[in-house]
Predicted model as a PDB file, atoms N, CA, C, CB and O in Angstrom, pLDDT in the B-factor column:
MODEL        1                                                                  
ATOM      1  N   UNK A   1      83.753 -14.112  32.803  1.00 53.00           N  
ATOM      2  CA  UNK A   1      82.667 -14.861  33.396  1.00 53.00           C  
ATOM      3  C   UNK A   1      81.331 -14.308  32.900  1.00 53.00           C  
ATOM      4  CB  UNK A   1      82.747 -14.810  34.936  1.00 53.00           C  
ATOM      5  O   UNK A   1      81.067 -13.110  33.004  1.00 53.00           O  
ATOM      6  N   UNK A   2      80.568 -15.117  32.407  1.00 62.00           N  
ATOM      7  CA  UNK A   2      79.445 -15.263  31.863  1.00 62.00           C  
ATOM      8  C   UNK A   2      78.187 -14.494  33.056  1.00 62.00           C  
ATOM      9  CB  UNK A   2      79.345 -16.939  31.520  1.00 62.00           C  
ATOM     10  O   UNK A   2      78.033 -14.902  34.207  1.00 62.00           O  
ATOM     11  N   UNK A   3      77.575 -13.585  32.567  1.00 79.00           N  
ATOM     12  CA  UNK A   3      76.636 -12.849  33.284  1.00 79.00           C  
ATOM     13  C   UNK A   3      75.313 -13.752  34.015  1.00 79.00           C  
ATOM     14  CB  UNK A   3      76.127 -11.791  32.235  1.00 79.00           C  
ATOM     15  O   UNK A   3      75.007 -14.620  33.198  1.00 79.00           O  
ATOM     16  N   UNK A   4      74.507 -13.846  35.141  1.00 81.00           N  
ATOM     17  CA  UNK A   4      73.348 -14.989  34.667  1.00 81.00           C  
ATOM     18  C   UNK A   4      72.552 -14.769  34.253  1.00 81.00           C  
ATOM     19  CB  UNK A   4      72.785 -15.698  35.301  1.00 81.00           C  
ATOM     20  O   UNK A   4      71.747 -15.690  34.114  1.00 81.00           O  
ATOM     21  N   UNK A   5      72.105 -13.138  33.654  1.00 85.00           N  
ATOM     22  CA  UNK A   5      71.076 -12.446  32.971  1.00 85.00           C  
ATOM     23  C   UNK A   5      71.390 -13.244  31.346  1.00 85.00           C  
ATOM     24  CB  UNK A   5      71.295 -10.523  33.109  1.00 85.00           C  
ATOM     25  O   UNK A   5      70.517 -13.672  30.591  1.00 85.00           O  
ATOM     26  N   UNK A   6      72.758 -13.273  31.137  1.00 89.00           N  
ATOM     27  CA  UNK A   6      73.215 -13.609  29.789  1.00 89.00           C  
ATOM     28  C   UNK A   6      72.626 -15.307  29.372  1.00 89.00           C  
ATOM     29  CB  UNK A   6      75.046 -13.455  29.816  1.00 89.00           C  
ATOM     30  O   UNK A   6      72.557 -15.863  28.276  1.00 89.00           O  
ATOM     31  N   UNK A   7      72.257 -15.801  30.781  1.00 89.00           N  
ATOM     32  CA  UNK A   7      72.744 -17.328  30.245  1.00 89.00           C  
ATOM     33  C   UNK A   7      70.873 -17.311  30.527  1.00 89.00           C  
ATOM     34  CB  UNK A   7      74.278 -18.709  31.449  1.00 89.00           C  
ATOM     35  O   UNK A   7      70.195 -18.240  30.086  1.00 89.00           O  
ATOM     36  N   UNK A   8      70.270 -16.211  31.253  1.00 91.00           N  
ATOM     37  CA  UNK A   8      68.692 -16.864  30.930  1.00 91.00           C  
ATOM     38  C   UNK A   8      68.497 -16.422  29.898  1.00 91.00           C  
ATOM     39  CB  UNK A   8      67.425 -16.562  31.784  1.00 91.00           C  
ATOM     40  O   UNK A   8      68.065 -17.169  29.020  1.00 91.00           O  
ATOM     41  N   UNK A   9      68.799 -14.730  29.561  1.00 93.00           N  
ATOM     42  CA  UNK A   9      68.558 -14.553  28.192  1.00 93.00           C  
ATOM     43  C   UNK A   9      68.548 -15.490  26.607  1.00 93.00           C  
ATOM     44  CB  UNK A   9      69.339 -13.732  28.139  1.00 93.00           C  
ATOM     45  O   UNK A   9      67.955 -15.422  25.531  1.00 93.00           O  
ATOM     46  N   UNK A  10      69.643 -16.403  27.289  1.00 94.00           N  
ATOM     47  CA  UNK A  10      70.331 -17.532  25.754  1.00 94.00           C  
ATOM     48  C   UNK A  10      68.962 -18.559  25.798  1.00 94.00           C  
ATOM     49  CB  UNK A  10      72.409 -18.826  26.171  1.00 94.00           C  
ATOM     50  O   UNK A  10      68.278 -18.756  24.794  1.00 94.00           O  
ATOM     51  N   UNK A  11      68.759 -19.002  26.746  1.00 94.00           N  
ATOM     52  CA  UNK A  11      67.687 -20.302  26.653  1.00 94.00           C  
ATOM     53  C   UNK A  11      66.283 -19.987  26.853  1.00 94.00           C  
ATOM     54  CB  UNK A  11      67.972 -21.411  27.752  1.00 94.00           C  
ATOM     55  O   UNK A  11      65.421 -20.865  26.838  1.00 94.00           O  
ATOM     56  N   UNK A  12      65.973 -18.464  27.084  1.00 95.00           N  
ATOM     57  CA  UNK A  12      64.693 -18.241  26.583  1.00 95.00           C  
ATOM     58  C   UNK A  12      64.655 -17.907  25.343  1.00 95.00           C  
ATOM     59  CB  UNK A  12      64.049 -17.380  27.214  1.00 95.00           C  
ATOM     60  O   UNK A  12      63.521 -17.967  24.869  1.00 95.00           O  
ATOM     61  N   UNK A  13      65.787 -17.448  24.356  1.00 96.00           N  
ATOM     62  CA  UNK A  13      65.508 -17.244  22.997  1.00 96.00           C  
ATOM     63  C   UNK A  13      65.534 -18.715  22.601  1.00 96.00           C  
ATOM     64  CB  UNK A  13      66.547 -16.248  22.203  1.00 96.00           C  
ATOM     65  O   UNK A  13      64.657 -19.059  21.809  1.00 96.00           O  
ATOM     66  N   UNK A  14      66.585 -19.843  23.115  1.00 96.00           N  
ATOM     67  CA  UNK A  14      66.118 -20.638  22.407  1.00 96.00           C  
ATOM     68  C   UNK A  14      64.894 -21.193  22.388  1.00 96.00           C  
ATOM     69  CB  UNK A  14      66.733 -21.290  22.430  1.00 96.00           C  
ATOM     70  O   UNK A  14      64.525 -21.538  21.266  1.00 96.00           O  
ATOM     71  N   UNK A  15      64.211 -21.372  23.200  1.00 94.00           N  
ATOM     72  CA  UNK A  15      62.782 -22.039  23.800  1.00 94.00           C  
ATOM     73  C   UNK A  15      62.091 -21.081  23.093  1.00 94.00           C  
ATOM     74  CB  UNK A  15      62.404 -22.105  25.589  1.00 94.00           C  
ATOM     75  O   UNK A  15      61.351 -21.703  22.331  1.00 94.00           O  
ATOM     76  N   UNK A  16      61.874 -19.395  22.876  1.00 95.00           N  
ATOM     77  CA  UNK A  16      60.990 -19.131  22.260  1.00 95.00           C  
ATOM     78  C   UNK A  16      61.173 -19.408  20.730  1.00 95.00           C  
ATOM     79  CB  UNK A  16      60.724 -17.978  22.624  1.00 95.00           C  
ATOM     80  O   UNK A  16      60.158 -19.703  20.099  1.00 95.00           O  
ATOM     81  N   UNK A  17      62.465 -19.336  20.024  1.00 96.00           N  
ATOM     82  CA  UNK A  17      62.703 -20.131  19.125  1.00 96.00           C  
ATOM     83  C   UNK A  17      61.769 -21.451  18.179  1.00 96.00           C  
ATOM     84  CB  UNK A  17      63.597 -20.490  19.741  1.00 96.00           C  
ATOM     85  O   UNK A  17      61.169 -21.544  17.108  1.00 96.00           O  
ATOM     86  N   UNK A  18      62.061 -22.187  19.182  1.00 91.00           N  
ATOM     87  CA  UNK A  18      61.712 -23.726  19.375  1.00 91.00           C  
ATOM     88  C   UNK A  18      60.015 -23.314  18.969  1.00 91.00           C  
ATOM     89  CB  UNK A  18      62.113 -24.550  21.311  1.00 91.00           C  
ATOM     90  O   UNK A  18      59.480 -23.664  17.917  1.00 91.00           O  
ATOM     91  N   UNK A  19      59.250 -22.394  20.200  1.00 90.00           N  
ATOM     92  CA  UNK A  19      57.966 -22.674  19.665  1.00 90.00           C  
ATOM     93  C   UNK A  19      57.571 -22.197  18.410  1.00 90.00           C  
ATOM     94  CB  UNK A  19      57.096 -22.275  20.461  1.00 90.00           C  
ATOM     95  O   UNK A  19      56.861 -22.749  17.570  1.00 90.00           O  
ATOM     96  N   UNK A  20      58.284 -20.777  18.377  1.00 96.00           N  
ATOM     97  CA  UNK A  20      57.816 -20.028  16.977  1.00 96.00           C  
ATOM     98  C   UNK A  20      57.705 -20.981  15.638  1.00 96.00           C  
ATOM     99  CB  UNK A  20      58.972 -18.813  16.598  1.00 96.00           C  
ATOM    100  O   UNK A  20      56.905 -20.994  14.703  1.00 96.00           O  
ATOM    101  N   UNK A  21      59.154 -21.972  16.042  1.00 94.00           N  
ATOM    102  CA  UNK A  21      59.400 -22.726  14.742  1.00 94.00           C  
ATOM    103  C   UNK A  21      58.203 -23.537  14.333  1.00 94.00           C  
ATOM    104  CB  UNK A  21      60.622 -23.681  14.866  1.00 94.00           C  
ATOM    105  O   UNK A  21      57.678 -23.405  13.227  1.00 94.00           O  
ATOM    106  N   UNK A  22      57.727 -24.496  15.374  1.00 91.00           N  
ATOM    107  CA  UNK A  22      56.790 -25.584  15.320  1.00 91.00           C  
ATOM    108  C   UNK A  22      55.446 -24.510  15.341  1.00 91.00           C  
ATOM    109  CB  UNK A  22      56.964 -26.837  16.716  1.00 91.00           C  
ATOM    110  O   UNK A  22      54.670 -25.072  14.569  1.00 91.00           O  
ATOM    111  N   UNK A  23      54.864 -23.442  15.751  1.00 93.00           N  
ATOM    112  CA  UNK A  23      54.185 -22.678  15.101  1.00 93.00           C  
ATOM    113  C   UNK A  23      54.271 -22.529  13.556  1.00 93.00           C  
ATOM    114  CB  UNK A  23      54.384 -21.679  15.666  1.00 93.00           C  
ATOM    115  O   UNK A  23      53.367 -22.873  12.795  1.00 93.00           O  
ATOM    116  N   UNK A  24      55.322 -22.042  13.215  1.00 95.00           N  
ATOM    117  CA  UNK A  24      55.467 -21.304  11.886  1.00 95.00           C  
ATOM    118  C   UNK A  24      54.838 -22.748  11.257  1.00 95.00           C  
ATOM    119  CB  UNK A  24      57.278 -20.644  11.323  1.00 95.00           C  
ATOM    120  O   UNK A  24      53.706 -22.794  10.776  1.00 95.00           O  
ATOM    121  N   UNK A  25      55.711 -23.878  11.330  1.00 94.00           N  
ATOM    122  CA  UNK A  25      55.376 -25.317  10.531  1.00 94.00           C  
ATOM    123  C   UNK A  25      54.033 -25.122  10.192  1.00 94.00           C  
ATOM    124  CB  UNK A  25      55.537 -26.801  11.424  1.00 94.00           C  
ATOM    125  O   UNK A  25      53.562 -24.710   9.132  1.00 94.00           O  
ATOM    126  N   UNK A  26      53.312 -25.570  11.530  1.00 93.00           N  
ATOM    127  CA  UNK A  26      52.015 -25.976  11.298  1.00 93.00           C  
ATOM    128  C   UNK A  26      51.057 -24.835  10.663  1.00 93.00           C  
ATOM    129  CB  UNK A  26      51.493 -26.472  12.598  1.00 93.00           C  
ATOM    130  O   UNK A  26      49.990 -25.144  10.130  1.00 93.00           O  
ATOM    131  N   UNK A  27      51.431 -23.725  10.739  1.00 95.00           N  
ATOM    132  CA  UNK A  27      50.628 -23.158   9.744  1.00 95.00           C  
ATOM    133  C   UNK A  27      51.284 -23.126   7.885  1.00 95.00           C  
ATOM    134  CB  UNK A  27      50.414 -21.603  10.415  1.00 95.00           C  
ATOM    135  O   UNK A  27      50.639 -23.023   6.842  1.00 95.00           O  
ATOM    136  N   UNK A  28      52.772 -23.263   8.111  1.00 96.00           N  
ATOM    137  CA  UNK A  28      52.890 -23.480   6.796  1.00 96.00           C  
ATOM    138  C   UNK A  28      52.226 -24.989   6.220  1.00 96.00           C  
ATOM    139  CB  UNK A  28      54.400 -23.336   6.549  1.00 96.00           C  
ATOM    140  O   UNK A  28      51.920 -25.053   5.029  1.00 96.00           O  
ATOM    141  N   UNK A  29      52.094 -25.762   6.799  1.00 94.00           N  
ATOM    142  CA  UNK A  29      51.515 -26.899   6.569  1.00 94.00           C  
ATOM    143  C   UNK A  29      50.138 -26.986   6.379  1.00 94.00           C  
ATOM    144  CB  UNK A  29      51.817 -27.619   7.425  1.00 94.00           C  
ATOM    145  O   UNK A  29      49.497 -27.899   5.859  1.00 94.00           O  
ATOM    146  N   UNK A  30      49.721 -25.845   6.900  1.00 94.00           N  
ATOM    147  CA  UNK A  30      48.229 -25.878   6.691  1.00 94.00           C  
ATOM    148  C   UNK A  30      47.439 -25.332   5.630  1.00 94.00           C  
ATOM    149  CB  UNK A  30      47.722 -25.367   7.637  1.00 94.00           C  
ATOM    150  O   UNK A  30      46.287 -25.604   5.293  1.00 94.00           O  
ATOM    151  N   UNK A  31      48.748 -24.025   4.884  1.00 96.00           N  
ATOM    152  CA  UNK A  31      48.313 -23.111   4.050  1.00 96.00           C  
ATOM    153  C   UNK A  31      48.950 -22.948   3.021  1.00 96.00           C  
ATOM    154  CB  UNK A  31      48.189 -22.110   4.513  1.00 96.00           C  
ATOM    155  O   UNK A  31      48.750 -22.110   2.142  1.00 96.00           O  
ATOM    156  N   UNK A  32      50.070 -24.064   3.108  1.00 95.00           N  
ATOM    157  CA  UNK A  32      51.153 -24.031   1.375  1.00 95.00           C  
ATOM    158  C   UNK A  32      50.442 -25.082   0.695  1.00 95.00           C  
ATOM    159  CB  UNK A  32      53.227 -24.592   1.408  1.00 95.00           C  
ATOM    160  O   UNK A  32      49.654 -25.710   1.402  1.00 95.00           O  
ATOM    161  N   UNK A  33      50.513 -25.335  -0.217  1.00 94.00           N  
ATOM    162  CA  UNK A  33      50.434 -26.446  -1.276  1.00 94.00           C  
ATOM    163  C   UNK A  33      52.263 -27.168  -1.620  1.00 94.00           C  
ATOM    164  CB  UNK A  33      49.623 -25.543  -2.908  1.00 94.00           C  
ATOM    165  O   UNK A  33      52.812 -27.482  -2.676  1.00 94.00           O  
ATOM    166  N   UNK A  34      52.605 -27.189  -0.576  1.00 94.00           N  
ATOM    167  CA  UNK A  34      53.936 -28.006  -0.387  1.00 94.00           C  
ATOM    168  C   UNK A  34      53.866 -29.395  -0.542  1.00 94.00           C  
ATOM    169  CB  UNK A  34      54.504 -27.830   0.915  1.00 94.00           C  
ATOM    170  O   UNK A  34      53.653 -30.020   0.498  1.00 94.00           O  
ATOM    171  N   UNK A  35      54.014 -30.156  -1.765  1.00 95.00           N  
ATOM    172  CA  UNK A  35      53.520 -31.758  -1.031  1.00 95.00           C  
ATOM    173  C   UNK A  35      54.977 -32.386  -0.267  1.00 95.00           C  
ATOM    174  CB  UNK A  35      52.898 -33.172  -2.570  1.00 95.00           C  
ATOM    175  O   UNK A  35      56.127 -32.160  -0.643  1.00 95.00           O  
ATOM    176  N   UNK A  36      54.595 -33.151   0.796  1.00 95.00           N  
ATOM    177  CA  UNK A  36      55.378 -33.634   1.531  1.00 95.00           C  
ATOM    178  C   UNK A  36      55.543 -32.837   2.981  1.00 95.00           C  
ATOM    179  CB  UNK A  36      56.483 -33.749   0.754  1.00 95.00           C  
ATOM    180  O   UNK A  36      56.322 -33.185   3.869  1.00 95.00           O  
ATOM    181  N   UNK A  37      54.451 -31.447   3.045  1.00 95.00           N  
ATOM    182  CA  UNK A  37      54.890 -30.914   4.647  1.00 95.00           C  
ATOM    183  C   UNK A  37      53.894 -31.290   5.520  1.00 95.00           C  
ATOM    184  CB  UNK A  37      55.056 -29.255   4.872  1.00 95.00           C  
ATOM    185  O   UNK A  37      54.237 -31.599   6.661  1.00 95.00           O  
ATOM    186  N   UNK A  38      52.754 -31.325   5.223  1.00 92.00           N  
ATOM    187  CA  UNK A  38      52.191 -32.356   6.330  1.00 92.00           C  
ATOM    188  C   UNK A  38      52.295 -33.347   6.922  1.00 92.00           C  
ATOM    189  CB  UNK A  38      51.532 -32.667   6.252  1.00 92.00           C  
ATOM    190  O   UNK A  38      52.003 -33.556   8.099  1.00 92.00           O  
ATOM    191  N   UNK A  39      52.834 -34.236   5.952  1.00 92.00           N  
ATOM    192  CA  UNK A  39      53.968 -35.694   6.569  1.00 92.00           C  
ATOM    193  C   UNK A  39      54.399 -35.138   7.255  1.00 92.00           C  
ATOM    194  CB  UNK A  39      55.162 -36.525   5.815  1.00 92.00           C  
ATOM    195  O   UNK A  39      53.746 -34.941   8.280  1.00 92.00           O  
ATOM    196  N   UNK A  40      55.783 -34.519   7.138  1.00 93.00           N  
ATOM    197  CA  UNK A  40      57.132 -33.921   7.787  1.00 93.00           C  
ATOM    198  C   UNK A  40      56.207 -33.506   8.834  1.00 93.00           C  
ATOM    199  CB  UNK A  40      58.190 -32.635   6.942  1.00 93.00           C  
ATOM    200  O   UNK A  40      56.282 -34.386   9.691  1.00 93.00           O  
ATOM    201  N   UNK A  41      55.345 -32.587   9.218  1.00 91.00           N  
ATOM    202  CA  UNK A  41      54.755 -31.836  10.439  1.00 91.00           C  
ATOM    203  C   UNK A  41      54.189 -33.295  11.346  1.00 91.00           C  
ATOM    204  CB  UNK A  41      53.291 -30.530   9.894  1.00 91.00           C  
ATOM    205  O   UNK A  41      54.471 -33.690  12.477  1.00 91.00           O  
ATOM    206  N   UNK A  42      53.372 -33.792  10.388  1.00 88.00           N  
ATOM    207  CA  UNK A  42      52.960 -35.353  11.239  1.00 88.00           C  
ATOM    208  C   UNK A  42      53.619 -36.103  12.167  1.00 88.00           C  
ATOM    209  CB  UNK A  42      52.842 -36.382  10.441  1.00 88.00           C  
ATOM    210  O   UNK A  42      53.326 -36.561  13.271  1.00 88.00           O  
ATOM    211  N   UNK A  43      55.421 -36.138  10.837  1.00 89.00           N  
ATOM    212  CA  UNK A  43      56.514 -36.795  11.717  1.00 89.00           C  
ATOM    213  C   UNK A  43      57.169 -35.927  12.978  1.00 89.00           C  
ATOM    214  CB  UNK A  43      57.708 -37.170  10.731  1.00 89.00           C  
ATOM    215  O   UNK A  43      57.898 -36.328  13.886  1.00 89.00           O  
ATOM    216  N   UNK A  44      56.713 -34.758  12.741  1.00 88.00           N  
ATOM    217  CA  UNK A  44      57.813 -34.235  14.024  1.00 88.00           C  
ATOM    218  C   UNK A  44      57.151 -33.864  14.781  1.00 88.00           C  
ATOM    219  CB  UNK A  44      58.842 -33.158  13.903  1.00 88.00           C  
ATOM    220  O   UNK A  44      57.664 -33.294  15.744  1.00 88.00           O  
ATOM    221  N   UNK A  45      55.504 -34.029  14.702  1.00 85.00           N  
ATOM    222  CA  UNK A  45      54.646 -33.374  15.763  1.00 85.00           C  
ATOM    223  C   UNK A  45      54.310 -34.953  16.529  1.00 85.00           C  
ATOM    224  CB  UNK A  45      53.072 -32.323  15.035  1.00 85.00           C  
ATOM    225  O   UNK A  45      53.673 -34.912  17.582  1.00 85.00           O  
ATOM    226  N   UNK A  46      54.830 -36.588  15.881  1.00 83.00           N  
ATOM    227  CA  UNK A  46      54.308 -37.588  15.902  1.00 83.00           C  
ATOM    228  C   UNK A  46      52.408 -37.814  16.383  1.00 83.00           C  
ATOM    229  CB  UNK A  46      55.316 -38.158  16.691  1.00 83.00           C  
ATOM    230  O   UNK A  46      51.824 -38.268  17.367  1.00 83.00           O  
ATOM    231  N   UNK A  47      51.975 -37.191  15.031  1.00 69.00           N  
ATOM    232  CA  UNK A  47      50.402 -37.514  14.587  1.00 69.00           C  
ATOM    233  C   UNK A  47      50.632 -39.082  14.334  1.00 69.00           C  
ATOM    234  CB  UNK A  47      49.742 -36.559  12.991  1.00 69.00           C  
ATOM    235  O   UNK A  47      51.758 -39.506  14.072  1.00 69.00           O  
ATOM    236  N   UNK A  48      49.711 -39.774  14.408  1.00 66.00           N  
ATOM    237  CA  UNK A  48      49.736 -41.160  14.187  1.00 66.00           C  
ATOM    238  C   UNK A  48      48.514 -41.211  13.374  1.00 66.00           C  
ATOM    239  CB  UNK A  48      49.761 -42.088  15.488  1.00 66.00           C  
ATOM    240  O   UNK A  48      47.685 -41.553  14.219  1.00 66.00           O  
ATOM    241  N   UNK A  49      47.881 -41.086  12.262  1.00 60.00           N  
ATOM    242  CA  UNK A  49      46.765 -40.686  11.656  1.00 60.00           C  
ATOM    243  C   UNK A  49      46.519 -40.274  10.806  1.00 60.00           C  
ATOM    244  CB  UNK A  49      46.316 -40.216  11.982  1.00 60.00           C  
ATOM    245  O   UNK A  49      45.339 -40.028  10.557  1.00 60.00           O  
TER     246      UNK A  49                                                      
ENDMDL                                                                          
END                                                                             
């Protein structure tokens, strides 16, 4: 049986996860010369603009 320290531990890494990721994006988007990641950030942040 699964601890409940274990099961908050799991879904705050994912959630901090989650933000780091969409962090990391938008600055890679801001500071690569990637063409096509500002779209992609546009589409998954849904910018309309």
């Amino acid at each position: 049986m699964a601890r409940p320290a274990r099961g908050l531990a799991f879904w705050t890494a994912v959630g901090g996860t989650s933000l780091v990721a969409l962090t990391m994006l938008n600055l890679a988007a801001d500071r690569l010369p990637v063409p096509g990641l500002g779209d992609f950030r546009d589409f998954v942040v849904r910018r309309n603009g």
